[in-house]
C-alpha positions in Angstrom: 0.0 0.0 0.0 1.3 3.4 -1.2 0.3 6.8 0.4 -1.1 8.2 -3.6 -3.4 5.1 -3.4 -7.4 5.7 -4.0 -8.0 2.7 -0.9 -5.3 4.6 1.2 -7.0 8.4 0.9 -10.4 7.0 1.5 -10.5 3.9 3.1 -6.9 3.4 5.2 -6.4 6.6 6.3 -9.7 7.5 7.0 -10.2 5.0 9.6 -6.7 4.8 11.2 -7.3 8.7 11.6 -11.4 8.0 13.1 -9.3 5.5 16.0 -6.7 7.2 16.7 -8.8 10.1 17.8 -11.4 8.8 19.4 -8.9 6.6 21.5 -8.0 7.5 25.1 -4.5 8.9 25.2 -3.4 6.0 26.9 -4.5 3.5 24.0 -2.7 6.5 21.0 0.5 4.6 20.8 -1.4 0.7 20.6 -3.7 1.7 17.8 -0.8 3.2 15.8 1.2 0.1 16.9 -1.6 -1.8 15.0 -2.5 -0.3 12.1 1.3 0.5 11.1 1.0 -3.5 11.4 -1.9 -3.5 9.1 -0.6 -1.1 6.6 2.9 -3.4 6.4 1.2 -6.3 6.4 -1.0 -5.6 3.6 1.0 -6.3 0.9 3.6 -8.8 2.2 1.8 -10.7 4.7 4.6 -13.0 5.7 7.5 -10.2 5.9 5.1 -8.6 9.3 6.4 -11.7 11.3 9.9 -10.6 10.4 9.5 -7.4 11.4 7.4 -8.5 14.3 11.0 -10.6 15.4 13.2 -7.3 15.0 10.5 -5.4 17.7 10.9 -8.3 19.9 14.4 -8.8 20.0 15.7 -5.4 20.0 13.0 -4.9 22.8 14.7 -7.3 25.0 18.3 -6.4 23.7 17.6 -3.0 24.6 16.2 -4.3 28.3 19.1 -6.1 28.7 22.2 -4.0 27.6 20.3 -1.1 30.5 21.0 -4.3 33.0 24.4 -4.7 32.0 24.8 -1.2 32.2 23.1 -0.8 35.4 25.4 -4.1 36.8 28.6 -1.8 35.5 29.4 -5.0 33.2 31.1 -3.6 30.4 32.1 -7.1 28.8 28.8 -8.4 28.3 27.1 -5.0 27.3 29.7 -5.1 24.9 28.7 -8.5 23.7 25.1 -8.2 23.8 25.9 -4.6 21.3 27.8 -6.3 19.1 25.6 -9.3 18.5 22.3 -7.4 18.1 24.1 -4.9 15.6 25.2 -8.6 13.8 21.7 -9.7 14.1 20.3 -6.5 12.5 22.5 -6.2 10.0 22.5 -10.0 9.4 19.0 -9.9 8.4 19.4 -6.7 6.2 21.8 -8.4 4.4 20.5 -11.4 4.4 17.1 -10.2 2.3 19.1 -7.8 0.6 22.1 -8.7 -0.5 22.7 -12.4 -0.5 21.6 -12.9 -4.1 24.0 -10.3 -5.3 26.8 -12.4 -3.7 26.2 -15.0 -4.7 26.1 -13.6 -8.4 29.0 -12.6 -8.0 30.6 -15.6 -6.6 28.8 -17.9 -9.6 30.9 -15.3 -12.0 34.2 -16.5 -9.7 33.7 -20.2 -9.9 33.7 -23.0 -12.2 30.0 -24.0 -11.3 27.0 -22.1 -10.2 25.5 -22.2 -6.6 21.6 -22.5 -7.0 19.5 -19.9 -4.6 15.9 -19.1 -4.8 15.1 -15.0 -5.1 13.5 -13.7 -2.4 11.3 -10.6 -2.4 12.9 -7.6 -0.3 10.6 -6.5 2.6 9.5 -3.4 1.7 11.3 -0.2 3.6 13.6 -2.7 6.0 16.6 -0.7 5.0 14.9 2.7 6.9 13.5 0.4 9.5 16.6 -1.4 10.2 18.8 1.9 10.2 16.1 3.4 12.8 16.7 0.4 15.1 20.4 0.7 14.8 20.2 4.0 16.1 18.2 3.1 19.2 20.7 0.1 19.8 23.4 2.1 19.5 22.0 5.2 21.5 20.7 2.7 24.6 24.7 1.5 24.1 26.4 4.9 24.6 23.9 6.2 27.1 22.4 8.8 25.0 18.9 8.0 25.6 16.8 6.1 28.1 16.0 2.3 27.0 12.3 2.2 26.3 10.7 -0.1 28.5 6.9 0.2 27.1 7.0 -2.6 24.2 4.1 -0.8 22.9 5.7 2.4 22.5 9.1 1.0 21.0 6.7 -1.4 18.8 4.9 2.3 17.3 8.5 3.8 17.0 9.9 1.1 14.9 6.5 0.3 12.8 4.9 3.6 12.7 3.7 3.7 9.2 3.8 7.4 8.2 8.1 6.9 7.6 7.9 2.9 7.8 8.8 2.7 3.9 10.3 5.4 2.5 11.7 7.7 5.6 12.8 10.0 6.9 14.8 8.4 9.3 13.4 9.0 12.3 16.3 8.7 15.2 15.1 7.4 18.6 16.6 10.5 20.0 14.3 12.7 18.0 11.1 11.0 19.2 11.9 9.2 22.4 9.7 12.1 24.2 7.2 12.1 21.0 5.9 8.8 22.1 5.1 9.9 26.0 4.0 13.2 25.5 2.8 15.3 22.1 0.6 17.6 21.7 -2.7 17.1 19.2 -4.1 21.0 17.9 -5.7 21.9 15.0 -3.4 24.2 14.0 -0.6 21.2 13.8 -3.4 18.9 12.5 -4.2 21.8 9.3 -0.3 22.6 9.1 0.1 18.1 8.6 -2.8 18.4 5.8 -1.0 21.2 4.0 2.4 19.2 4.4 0.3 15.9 2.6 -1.2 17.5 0.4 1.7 19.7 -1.4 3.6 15.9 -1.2 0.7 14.4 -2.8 1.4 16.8 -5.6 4.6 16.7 -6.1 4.1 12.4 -5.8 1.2 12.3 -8.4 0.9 15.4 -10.6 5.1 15.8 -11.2 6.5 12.9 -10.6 4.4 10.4 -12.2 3.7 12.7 -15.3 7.6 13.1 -15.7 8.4 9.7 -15.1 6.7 8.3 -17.8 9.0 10.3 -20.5 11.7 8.7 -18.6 10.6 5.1 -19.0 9.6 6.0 -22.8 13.6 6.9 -23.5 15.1 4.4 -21.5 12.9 1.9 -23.3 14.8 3.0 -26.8 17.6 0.3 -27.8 20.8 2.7 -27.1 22.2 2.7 -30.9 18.4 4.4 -31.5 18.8 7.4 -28.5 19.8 10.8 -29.7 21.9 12.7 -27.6 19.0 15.5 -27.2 16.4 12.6 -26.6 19.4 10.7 -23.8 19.5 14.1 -22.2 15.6 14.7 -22.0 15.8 11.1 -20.2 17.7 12.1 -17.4 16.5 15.2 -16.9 13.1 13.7 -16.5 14.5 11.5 -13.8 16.4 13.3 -12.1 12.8 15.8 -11.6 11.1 12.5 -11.2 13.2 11.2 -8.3 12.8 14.2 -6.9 9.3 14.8 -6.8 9.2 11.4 -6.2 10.8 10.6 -3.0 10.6 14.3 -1.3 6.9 14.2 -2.3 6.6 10.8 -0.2 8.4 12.3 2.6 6.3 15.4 2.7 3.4 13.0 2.9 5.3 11.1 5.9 5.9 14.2 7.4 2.0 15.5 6.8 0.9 12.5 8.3 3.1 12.5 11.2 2.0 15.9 12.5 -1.9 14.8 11.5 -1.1 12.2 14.6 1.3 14.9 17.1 4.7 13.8 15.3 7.0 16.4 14.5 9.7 14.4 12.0 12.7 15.6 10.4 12.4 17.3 7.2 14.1 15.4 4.5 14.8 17.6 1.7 15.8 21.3 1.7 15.4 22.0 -2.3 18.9 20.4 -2.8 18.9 21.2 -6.8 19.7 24.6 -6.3 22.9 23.8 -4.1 26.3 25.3 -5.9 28.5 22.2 -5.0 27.4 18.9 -4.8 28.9 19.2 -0.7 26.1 21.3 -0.6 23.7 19.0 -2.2 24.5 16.2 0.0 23.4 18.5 3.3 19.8 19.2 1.3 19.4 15.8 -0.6 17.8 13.1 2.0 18.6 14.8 4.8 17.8 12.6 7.3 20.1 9.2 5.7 23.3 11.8 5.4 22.7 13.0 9.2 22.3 8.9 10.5 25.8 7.9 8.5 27.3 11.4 10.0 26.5 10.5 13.5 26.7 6.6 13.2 29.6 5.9 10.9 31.5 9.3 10.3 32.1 10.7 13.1 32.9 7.6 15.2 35.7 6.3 12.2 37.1 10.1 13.2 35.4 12.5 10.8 37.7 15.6 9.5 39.4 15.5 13.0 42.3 13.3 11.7 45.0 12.6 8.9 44.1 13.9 5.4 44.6 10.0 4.3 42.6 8.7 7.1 40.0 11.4 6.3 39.7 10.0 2.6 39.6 6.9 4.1 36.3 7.9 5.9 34.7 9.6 3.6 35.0 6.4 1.0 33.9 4.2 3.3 30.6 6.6 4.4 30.3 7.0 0.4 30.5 3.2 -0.6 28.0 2.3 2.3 25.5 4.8 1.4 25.7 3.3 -2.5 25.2 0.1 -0.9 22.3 1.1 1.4 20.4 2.3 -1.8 20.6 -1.1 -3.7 22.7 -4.8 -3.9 24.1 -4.3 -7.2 27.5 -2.2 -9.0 26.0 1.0 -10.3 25.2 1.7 -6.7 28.6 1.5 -5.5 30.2 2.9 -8.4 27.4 6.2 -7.6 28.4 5.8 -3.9 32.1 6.2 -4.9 31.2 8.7 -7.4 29.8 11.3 -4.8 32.7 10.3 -2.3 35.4 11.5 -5.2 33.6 14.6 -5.8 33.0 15.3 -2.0 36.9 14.8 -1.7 37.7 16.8 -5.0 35.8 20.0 -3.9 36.7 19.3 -0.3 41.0 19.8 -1.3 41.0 21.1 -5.0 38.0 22.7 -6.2 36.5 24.1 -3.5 38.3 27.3 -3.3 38.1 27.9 -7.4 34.1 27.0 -7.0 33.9 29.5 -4.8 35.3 32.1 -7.0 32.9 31.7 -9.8 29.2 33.5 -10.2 26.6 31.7 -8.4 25.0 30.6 -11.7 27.5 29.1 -12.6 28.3 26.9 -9.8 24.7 25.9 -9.7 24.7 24.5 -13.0 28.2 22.9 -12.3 26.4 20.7 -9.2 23.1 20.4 -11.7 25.2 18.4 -14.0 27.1 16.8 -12.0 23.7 14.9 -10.2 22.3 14.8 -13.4 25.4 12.5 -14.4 24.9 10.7 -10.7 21.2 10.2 -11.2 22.1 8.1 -14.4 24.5 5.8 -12.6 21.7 5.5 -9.8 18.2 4.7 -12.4 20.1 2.2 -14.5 19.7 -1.5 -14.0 23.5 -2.2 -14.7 27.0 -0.6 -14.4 27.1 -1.2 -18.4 23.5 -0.2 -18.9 24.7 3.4 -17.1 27.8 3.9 -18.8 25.8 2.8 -22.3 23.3 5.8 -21.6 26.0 7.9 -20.4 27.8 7.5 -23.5 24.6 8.4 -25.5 24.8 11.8 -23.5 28.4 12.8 -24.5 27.8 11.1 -28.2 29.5 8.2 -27.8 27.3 5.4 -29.5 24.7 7.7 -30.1 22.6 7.6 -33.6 23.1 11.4 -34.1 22.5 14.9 -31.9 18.9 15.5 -32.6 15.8 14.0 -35.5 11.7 13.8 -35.2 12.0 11.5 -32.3 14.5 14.0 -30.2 12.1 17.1 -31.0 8.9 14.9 -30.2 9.8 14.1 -26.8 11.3 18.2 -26.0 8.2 19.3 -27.2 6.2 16.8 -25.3 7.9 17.6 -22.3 9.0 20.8 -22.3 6.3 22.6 -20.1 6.3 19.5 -17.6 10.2 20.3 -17.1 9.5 23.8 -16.8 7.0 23.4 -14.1 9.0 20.7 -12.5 12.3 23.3 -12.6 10.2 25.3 -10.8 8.8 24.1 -8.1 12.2 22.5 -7.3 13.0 25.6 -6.4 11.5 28.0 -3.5 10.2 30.3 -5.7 7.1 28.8 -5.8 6.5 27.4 -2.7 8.1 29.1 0.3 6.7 32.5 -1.9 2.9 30.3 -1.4 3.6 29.4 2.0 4.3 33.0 3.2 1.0 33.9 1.2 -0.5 31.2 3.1 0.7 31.6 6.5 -0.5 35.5 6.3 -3.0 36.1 8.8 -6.3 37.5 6.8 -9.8 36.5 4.0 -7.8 36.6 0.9 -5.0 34.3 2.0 -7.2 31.6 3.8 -9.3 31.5 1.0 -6.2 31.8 -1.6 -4.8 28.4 0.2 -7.6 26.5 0.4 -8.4 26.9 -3.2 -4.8 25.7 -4.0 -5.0 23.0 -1.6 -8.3 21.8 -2.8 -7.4 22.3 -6.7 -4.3 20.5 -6.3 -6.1 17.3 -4.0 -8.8 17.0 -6.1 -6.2 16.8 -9.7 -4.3 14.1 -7.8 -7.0 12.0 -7.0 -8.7 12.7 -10.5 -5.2 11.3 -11.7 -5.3 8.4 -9.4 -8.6 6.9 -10.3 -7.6 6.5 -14.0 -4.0 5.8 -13.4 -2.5 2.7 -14.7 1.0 4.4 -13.7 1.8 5.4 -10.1 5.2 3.3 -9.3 6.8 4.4 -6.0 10.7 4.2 -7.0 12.1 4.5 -3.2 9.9 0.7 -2.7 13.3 -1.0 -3.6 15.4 0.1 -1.4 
């Protein structure tokens, strides 16, 4: 089940909202412990008892590192860390990852070792990350260990950031699930939030994202340069719109029920380095491997080697969070070069250019990253890159090329846009201002753009949700 779903808007969500509210306080955190279950459940029935194990043990792992702790045994806190880490990350790569080693092995040897695909539980790398950061919290002392099952069992399931994020650390909601506050003002503020995400989700990223699977779809010695660059453009807005439209939703939703979660994107594709980018772009992922891996390997406070060190192995993790295959390592290691580039060579010449032109240095740069991230192999990206530069491509521009600019070429507009703040932090102040005109001015928009989505959603045969694989 998907957020820009007709049976979530008026079936789901409807009643989830109806028994939350009409629950004692008391009973909030249950019935958001059980219908987070439902919503999971509903499409992979048999992955719920997995994730009901991971509440279980890490309950009780939790529970009992706060006894060693409280015993002042520091050898069997350590153990019972280091094994529930293993046992988290064990299971991640388990479902994840062990049919692309085993590929790769099979390419090794002589033979191949037979293995049966498994489907990936939907959002476990965003679950599993958020229950590394309670583990590892509880470990260091940073925050209390949370003794109410049902309370730890609504942190880890709660459904609004289950699949798709943001992150939510323990130590940004351990207080969130004792004590939050339910107004109308929060409640209107969450609608707005799901709304403007529902947009960006249906109207942008969906529209955009079907020029993109028409390019992609052409045999490479058929795609024009003009027509390969029309292609990633259209993903790179589609991703975009895409994932920060989800997490608008998650965050919308979250406030709807007295959350306040992290926002996860800061309208990264006007950053002037790609440093930049990385501090707008999925915020929330970037601040966990800061705080989680970074900064405990030593961060910038050591060697310049052991800093490059550091910064590969943050990049090459991150590439494989996203995905078990060799484009995303090679776009992992990608960022990490460029990160390292601008961090001791181009940084201070950037610096010195217009602004314009260092935001269309970074633009190009993640246009070039987003190719490596959509394609389905390393040779499949570097084939479509190739097409971009002219290299194996069947000429600069034809019908076809034309036909797909002009087909497009208001939805990129638009999308251009509203990827920047001049359209919506300009609506929001109009929105925000205390008065007839604005009230009515927002609720029109609001309406206008709800009603379009679900008007797009009751005929849609395409609505794919690209952040579901990872």
């Amino acid at each position: 089940m998907i957020f820009s779903s007709v049976f979530f808007l008026f079936v789901f969500f409807p009643v989830t909202l109806l028994l939350y509210f009409i629950a004692p306080w008391k009973l909030k955190n249950l019935i958001l412990f059980l219908v987070s279950l439902v919503f999971y459940a509903w499409g992979e029935p048999v992955y719920v008892f997995l994730m009901l194990f991971s509440i279980v043990f890490n309950y009780l792992s939790g529970l009992e590192m706060e006894y060693y702790r409280r015993e002042k045994n520091e050898h069997w806190l350590k153990i019972c860390f280091w094994f529930t880490v293993a046992v988290n990350l064990g299971m991640l790569g388990f479902f994840k990852y062990y049919g692309f080693f085993l590929d790769n092995i099979n390419v090794l040897l002589p033979f191949d070792i037979p293995y049966k695909e498994l489907a990936l539980p939907v959002g476990i790398s965003f679950y599993t990350f958020q229950i590394l950061s309670y583990i590892i919290d509880v470990y260091k002392g940073a925050v209390p260990v949370q003794r109410n099952f049902i309370s730890f069992g609504a942190y880890v399931t709660m459904y609004p950031q289950l699949i798709a994020g943001p992150i939510v650390r323990y130590s940004d909601i351990n207080e969130q699930l004792s004590k939050r506050t339910l107004t109308w003002y929060k409640f209107g503020q969450g609608v707005a939030w799901f709304v403007r995400g529902l947009g960006k989700k249906v109207l942008l990223a969906n529209n955009i994202g079907a020029a993109f699977d028409a390019i992609t779809a052409l045999p490479a010695d058929e795609r024009l340069v003009l027509t390969a660059w029309i292609g990633a453009l259209a993903y790179t807005m589609q991703i975009y719109f895409d994932f920060s439209g989800y997490s608008d939703m998650a965050v919308g939703l979250g406030k709807m029920f007295g959350f306040e979660f992290v926002r996860n994107f800061d309208y990264p594709y006007i950053s002037k380095s790609v440093t930049e980018f990385w501090r707008r772009w999925h915020i929330s992922l970037g601040t966990w491997f800061r705080e989680y891996v970074y900064i405990p390997l030593g961060g910038n406070r050591v060697s310049r080697l052991k800093h490059v060190r550091n910064i590969l192995i943050v990049w090459m993790l991150t590439g494989f969070w996203h995905g078990a295959a060799w484009n995303f390592m090679f776009w992992g290691l990608y960022y990490g070069l460029l990160l390292l580039l601008e961090k001791y060579f181009l940084g201070k010449y950037l610096d010195r250019l217009p602004g314009i032109v260092q935001k269309i240095y970074c633009f190009i740069l993640v246009v070039i990253g987003w190719v490596l991230f959509s394609a389905t192999s390393l040779s499949g990206a570097f084939s479509y890159l190739g097409n971009m530069f002219g290299i194996g491509a069947h000429g600069f521009i034809d019908s076809t090329g034309l036909y797909y600019l002009a087909g497009n070429l208001l939805l990129l507009v638009i999308c251009f846009l509203c990827a920047t703040p001049f359209v919506w932090k300009r609506f929001c102040r109009l929105a925000l201002k205390k008065g007839f005109w604005p009230s009515i001015i927002a609720t029109v928009v609001y309406s206008a753009i709800f009603i379009f989505s679900v008007a797009y959603l009751v005929n849609a045969t395409y609505n794919p949700f690209l952040y579901f694989r990872f």
